[in-house]
PAZAPA-4460 file (N, C-alpha, C; in steps of 0.05 Angstrom, whole numbers, plus 32768, in hexadecimal, padded with zeros to 4 digits):
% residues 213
    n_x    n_y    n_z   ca_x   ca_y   ca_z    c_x    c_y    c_z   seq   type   mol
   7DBB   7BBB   7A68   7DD0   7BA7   7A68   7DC3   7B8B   7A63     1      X     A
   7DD0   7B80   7A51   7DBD   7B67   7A46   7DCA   7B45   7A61     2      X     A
   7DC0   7B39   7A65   7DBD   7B27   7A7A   7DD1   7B17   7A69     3      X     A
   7DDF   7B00   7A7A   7DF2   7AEB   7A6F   7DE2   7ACE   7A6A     4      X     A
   7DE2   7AC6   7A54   7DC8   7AB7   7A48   7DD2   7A9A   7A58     5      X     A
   7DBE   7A91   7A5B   7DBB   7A77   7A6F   7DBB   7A5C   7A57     6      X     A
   7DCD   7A48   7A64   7DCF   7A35   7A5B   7DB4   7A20   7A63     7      X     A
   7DB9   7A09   7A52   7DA2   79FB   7A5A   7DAB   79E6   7A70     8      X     A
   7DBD   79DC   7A7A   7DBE   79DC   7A8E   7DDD   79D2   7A9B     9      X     A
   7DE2   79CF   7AB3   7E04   79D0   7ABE   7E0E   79C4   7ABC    10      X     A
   7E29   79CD   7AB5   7E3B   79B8   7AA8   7E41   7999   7AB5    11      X     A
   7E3B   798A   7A9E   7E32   7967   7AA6   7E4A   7965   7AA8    12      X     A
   7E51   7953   7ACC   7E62   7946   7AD2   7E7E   7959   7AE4    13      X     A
   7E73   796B   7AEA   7E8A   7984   7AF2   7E82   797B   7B12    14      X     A
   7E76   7985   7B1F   7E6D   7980   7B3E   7E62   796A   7B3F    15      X     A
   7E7F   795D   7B50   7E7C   7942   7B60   7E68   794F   7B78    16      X     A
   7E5A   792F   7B7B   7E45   7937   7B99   7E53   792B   7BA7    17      X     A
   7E56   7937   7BBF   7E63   792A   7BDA   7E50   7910   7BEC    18      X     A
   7E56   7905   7BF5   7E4B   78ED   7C03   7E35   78F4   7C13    19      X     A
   7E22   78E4   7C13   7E06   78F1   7C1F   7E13   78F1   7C44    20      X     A
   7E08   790B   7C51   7E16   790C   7C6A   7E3A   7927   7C60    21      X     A
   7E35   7920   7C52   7E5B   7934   7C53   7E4E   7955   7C5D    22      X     A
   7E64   795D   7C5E   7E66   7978   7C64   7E7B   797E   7C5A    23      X     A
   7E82   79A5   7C61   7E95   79A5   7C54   7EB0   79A1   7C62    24      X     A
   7EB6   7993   7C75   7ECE   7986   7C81   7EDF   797B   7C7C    25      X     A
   7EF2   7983   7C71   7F0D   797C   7C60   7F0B   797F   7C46    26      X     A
   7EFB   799B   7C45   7EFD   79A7   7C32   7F0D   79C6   7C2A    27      X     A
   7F1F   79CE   7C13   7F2D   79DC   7C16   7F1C   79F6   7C09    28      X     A
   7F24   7A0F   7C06   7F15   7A27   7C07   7F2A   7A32   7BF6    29      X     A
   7F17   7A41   7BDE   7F29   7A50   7BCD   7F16   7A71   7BC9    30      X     A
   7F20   7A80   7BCD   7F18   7A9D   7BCF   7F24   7AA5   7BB1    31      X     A
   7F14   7AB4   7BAA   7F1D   7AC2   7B85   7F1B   7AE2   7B86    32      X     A
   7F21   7AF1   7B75   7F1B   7B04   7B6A   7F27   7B0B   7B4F    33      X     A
   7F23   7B1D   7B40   7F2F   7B28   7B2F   7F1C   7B3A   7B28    34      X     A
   7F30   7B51   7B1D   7F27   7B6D   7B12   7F35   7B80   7AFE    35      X     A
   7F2C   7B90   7AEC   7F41   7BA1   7AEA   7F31   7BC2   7AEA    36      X     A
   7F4B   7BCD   7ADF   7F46   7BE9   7AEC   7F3A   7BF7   7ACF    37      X     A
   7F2C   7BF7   7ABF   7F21   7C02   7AA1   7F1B   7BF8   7A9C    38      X     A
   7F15   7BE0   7AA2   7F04   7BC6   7A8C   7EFC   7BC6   7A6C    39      X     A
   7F13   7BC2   7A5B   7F29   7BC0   7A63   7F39   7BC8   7A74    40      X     A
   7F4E   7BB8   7A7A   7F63   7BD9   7A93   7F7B   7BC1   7A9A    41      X     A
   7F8A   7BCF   7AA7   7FA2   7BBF   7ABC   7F8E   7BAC   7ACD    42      X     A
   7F96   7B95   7ACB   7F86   7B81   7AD8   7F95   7B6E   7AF1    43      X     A
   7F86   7B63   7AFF   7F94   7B50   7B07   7F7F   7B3E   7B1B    44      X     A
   7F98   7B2D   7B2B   7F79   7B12   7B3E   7F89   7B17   7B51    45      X     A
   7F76   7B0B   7B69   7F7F   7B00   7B85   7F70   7AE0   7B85    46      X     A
   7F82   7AD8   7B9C   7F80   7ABD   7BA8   7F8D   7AB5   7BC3    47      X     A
   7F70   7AAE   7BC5   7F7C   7AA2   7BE9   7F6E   7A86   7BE9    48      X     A
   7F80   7A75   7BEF   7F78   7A51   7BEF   7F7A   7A48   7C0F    49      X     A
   7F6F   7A3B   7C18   7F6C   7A35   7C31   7F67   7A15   7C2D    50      X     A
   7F73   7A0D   7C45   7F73   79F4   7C4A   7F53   79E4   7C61    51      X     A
   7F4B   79D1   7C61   7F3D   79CB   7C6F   7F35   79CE   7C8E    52      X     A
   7F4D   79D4   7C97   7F52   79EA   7CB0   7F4A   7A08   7CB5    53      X     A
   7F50   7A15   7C9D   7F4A   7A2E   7C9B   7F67   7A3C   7C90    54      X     A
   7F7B   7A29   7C97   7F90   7A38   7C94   7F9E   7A3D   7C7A    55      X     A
   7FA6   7A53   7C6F   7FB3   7A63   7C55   7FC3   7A50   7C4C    56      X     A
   7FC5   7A41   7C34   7FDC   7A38   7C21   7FE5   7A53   7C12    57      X     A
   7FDC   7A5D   7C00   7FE4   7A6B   7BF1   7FCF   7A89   7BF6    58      X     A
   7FD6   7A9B   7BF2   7FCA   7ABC   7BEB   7FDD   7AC5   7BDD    59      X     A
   7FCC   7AD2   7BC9   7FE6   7ADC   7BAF   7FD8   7AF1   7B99    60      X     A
   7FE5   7B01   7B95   7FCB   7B15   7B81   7FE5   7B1B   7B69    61      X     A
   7FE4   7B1C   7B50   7FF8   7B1E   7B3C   7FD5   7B2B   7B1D    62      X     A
   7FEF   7B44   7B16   7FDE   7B52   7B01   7FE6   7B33   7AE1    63      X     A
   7FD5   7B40   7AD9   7FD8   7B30   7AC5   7FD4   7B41   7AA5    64      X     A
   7FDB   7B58   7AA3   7FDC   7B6F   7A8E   7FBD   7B75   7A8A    65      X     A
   7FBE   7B81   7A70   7F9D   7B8F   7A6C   7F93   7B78   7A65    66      X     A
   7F74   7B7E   7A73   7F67   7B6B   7A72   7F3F   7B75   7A7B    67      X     A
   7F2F   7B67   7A7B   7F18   7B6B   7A89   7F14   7B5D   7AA6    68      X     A
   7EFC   7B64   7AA7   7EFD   7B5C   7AC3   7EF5   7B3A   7ACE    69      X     A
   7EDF   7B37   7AB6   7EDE   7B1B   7AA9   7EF9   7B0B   7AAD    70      X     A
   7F09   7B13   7A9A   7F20   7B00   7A8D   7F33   7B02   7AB8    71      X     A
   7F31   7B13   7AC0   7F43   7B1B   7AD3   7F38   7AF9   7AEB    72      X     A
   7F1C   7AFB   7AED   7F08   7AEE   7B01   7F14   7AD2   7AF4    73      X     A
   7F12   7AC5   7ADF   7F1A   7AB4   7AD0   7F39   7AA9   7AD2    74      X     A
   7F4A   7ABE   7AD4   7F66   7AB7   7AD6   7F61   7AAC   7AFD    75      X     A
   7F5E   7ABE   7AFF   7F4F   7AB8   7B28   7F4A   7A9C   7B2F    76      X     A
   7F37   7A96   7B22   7F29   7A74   7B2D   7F43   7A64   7B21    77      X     A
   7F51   7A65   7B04   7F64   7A53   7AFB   7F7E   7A51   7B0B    78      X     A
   7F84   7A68   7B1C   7F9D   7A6C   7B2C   7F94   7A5A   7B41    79      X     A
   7F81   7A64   7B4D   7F76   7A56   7B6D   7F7B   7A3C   7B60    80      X     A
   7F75   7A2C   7B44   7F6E   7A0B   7B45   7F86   79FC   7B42    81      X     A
   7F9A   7A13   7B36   7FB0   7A05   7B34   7FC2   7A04   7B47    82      X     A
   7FBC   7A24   7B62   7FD0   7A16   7B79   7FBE   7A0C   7B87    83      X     A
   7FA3   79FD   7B8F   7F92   79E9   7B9A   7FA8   79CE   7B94    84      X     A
   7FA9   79C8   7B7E   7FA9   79AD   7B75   7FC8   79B2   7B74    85      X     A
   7FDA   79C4   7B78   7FFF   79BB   7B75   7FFC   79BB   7B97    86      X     A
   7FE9   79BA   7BAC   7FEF   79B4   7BC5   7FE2   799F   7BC8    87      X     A
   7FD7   798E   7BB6   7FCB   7980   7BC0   7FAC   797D   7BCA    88      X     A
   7FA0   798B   7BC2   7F7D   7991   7BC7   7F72   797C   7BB9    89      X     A
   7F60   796E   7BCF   7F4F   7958   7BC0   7F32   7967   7BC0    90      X     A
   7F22   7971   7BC8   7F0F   7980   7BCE   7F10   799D   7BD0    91      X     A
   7F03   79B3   7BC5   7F02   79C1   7BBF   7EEE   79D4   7BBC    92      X     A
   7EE8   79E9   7BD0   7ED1   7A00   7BC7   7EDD   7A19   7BC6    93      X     A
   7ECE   7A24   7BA4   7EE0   7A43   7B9D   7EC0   7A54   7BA4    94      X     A
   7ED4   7A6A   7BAF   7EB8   7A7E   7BB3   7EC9   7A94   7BA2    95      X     A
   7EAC   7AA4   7B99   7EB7   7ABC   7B88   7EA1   7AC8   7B8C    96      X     A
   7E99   7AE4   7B89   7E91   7AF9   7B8A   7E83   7B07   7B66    97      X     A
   7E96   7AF6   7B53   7E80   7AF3   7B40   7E69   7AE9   7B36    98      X     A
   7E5C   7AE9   7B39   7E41   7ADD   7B29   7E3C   7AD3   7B19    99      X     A
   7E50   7ADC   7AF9   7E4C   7AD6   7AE5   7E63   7AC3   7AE5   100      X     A
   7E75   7AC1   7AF4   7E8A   7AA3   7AF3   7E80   7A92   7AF5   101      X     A
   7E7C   7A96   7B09   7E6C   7A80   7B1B   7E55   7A6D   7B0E   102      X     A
   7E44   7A84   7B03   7E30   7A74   7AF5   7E38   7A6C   7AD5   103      X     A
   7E48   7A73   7ACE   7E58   7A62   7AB2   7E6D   7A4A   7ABF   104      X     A
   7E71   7A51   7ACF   7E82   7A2E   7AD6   7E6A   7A17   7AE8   105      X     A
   7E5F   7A29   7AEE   7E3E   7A10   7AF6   7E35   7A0B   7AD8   106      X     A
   7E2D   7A1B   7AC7   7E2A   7A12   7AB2   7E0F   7A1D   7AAA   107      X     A
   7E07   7A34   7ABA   7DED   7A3E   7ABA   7DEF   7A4D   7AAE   108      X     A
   7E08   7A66   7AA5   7E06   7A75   7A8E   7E12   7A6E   7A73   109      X     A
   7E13   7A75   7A5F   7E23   7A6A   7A48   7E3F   7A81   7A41   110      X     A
   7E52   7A74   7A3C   7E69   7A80   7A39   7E6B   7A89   7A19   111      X     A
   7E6A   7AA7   7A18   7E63   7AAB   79F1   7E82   7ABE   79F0   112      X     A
   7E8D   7ACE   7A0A   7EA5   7AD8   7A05   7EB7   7AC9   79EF   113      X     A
   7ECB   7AD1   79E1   7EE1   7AC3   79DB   7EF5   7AC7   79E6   114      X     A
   7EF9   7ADB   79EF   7F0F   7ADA   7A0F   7F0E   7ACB   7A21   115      X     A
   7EEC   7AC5   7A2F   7EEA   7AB0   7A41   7EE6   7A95   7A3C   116      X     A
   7EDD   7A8A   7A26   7EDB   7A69   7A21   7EF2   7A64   7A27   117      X     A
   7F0F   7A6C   7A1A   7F20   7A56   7A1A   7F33   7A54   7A43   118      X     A
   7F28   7A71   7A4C   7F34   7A69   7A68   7F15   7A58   7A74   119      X     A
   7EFD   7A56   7A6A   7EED   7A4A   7A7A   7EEF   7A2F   7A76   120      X     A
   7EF8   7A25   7A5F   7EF7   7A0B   7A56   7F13   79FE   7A6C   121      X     A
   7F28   7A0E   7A6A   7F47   7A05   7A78   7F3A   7A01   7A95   122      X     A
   7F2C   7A1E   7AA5   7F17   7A19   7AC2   7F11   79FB   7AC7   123      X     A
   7F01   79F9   7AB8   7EEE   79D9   7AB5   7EFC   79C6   7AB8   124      X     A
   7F1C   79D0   7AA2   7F23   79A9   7AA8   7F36   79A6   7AC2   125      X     A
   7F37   79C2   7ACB   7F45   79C3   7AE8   7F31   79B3   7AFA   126      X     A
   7F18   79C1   7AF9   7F0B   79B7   7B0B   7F09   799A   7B16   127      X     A
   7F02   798E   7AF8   7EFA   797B   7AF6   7F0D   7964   7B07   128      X     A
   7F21   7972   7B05   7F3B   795A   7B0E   7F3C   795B   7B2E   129      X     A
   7F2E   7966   7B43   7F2B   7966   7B5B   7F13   7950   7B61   130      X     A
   7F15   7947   7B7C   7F04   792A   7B80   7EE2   793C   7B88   131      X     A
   7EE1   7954   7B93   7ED1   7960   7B98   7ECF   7979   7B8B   132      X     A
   7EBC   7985   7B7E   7EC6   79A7   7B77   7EAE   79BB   7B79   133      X     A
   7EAC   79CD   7B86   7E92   79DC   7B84   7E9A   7A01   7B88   134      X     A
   7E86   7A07   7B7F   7E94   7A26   7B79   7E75   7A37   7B7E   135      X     A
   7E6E   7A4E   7B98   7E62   7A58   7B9B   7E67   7A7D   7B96   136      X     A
   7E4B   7A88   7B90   7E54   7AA4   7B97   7E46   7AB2   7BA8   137      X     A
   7E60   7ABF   7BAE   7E59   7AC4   7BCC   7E5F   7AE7   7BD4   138      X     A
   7E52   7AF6   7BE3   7E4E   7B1A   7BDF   7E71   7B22   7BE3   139      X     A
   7E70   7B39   7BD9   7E8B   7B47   7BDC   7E98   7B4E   7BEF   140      X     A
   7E8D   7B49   7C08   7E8D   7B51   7C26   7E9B   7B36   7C30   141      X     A
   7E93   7B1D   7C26   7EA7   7B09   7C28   7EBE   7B00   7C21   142      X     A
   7EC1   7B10   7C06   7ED5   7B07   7BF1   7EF6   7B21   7BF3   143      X     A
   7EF5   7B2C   7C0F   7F07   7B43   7C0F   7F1D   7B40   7C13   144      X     A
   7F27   7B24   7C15   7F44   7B1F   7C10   7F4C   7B1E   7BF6   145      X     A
   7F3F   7B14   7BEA   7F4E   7B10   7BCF   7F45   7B21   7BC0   146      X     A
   7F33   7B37   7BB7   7F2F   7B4E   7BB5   7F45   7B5F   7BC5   147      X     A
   7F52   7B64   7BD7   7F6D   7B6E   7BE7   7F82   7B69   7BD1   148      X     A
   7F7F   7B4D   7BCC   7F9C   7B47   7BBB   7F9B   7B54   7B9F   149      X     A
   7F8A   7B58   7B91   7F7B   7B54   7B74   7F8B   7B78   7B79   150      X     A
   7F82   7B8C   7B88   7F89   7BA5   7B8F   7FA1   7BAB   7B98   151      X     A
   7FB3   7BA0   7BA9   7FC9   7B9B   7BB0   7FD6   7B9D   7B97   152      X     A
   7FD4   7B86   7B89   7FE7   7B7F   7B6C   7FE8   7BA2   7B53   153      X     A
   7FCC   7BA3   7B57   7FCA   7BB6   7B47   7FDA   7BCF   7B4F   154      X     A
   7FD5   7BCF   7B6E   7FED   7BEA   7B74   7FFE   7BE9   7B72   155      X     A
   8015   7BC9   7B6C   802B   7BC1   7B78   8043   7BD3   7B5E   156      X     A
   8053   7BDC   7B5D   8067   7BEA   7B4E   806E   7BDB   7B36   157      X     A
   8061   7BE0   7B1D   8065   7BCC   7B02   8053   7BB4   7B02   158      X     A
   8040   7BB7   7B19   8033   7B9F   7B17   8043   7B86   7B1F   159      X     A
   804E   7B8A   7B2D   8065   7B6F   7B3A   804B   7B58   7B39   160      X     A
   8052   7B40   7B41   8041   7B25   7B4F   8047   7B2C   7B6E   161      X     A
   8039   7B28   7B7C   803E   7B2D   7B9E   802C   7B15   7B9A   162      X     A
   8043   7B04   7BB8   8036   7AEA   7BBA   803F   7AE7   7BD5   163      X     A
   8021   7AE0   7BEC   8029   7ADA   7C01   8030   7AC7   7C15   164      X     A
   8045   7ABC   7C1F   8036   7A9D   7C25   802E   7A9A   7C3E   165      X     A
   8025   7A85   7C4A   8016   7A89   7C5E   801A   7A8B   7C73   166      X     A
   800D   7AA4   7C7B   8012   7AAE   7C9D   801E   7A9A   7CAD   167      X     A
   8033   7AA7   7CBD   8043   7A95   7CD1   802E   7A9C   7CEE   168      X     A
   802F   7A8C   7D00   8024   7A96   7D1F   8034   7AAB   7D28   169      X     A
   8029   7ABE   7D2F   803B   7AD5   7D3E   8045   7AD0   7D59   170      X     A
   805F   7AD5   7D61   8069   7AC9   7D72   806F   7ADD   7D81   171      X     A
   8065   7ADC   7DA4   8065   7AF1   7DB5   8089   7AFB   7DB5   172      X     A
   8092   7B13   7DB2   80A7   7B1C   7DB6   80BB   7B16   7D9D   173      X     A
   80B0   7B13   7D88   80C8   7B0C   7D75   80BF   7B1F   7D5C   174      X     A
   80CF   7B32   7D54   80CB   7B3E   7D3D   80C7   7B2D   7D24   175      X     A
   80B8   7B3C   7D10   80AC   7B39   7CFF   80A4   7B4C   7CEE   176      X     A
   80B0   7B46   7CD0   80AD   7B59   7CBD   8098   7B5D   7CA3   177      X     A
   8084   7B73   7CAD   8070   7B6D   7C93   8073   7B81   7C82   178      X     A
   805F   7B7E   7C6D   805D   7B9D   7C56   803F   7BA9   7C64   179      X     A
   803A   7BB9   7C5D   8027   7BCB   7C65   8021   7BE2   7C55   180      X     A
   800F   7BE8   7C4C   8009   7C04   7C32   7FFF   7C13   7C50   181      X     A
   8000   7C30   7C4A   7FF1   7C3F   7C58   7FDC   7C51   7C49   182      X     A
   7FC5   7C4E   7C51   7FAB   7C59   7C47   7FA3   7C70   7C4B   183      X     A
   7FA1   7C89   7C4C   7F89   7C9D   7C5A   7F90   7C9C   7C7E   184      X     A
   7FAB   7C8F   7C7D   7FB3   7C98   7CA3   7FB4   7C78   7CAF   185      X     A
   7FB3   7C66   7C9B   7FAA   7C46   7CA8   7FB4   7C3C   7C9C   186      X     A
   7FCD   7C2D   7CAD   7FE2   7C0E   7CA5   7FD4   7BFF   7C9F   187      X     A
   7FDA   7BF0   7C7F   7FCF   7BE2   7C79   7FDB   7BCB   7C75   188      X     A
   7FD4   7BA7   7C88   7FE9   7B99   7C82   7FE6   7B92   7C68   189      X     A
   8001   7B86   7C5B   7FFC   7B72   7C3F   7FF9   7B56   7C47   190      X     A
   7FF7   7B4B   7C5F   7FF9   7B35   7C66   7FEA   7B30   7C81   191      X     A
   7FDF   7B14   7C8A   7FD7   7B13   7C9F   7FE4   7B16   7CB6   192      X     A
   7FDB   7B1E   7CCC   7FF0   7B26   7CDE   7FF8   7B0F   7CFC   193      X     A
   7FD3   7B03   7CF5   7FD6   7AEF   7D0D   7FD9   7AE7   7D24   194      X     A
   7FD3   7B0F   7D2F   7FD5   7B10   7D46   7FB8   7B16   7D5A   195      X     A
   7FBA   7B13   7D77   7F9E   7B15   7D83   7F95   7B30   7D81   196      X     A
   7F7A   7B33   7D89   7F72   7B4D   7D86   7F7E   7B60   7DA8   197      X     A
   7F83   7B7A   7DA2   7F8D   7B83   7DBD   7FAC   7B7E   7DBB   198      X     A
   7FB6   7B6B   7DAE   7FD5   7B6B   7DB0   7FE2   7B8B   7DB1   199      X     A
   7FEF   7B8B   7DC1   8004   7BA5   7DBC   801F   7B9F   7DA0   200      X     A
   801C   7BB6   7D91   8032   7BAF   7D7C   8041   7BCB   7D75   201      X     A
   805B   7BC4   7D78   8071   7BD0   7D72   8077   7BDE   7D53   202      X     A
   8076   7BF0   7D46   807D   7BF0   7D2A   808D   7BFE   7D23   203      X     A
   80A5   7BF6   7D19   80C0   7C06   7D09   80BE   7C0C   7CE7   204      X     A
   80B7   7C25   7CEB   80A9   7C32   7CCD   80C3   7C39   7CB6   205      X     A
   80C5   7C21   7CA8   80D5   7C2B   7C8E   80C6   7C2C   7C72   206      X     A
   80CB   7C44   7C68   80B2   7C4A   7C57   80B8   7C52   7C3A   207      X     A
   80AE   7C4B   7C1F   80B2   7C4E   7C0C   80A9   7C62   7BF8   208      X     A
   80AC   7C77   7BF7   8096   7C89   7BE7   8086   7C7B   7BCF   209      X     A
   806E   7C7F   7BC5   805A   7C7A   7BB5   8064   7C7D   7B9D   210      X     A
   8063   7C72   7B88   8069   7C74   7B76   805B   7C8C   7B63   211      X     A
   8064   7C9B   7B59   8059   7CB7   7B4C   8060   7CBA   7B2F   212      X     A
   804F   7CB0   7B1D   8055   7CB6   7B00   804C   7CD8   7AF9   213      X     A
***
């Protein structure tokens, strides 16, 4: 497998430096994935955006037809930047689980796809328009929400968009309705649930058979 050839060096003018002393404190958090299933194959992304609190704006996973897994990771970071910035994100860190994104929007690899230039170039000028922007990659063991969604979508019946918004506080004694896949004997939520660990929980099972081509 031949290596992704390295640029000479990262893209001038993309990562603002933060103020000597900053941290990342009022900074918002964007989680990515994308994948597909043949690479080519049925493709699709997840996204989970977080606010400087920690707390969920948006989680949302939507297929996006045949595609690679490249082009899928690519549609990923462009979704996260565009609902960052329609809420308002002045500062901004995307983590992803690719390697090879990551290091083409730092500017360390060179983009020779022609599938990927023209979504990497659209990436960039997203970026660019945030007061702060930085994008790490980070192992797959971190990245399992939006990997959740990226898989979600792909199971979802026609490939729907499933889009979630953000977890409400669970409120002692008041019903509440989620989706849930079941796995190998194990409810699976589609959503956060928000509740403590040890809570006792009630569940009224209405159930959909699997779709069977």
């Amino acid at each position: 497998m031949s290596r992704p050839q390295k640029s000479a060096s990262p893209s001038a003018g993309l990562f603002s430096q933060p103020a000597a002393g900053a941290s990342a404190r009022g900074m918002a958090t964007a989680n990515i994935d994308g994948g597909a299933r043949g690479n080519p194959g049925p493709a699709a992304y997840g996204i989970v955006v977080r606010d400087a609190s920690g707390a969920t704006l948006v989680a949302a996973g939507k297929c996006i037809g045949r595609a690679t897994n490249n082009v899928a990771e690519y549609y990923g970071l462009i979704a996260a930047l565009d609902a960052a910035r329609e809420r308002g994100v002045g500062r901004l860190r995307v983590e992803s689980d690719s390697e090879l994104l990551v290091r083409q929007i730092e500017g360390h690899y060179r983009v020779k796809s022609p599938d990927l230039k023209p979504l990497h170039e659209r990436a960039l000028k997203l970026a660019r328009g945030f007061e702060h922007f930085e994008i790490a990659h980070v192992p797959r063991e971190k990245n399992r929400e939006a990997d959740r969604l990226v898989n979600a979508a792909l199971d979802g019946e026609n490939g729907e968009h499933r889009e979630q918004p953000p977890p409400r506080q669970a409120e002692q004694g008041v019903p509440r309705t989620i989706r849930a896949r079941y796995r190998r004997g194990v409810l699976v939520p589609q959503e956060s649930l928000d509740i403590p660990d040890g809570a006792e929980v009630t569940l009224t099972i209405k159930f959909t058979p699997p779709h069977r081509e």
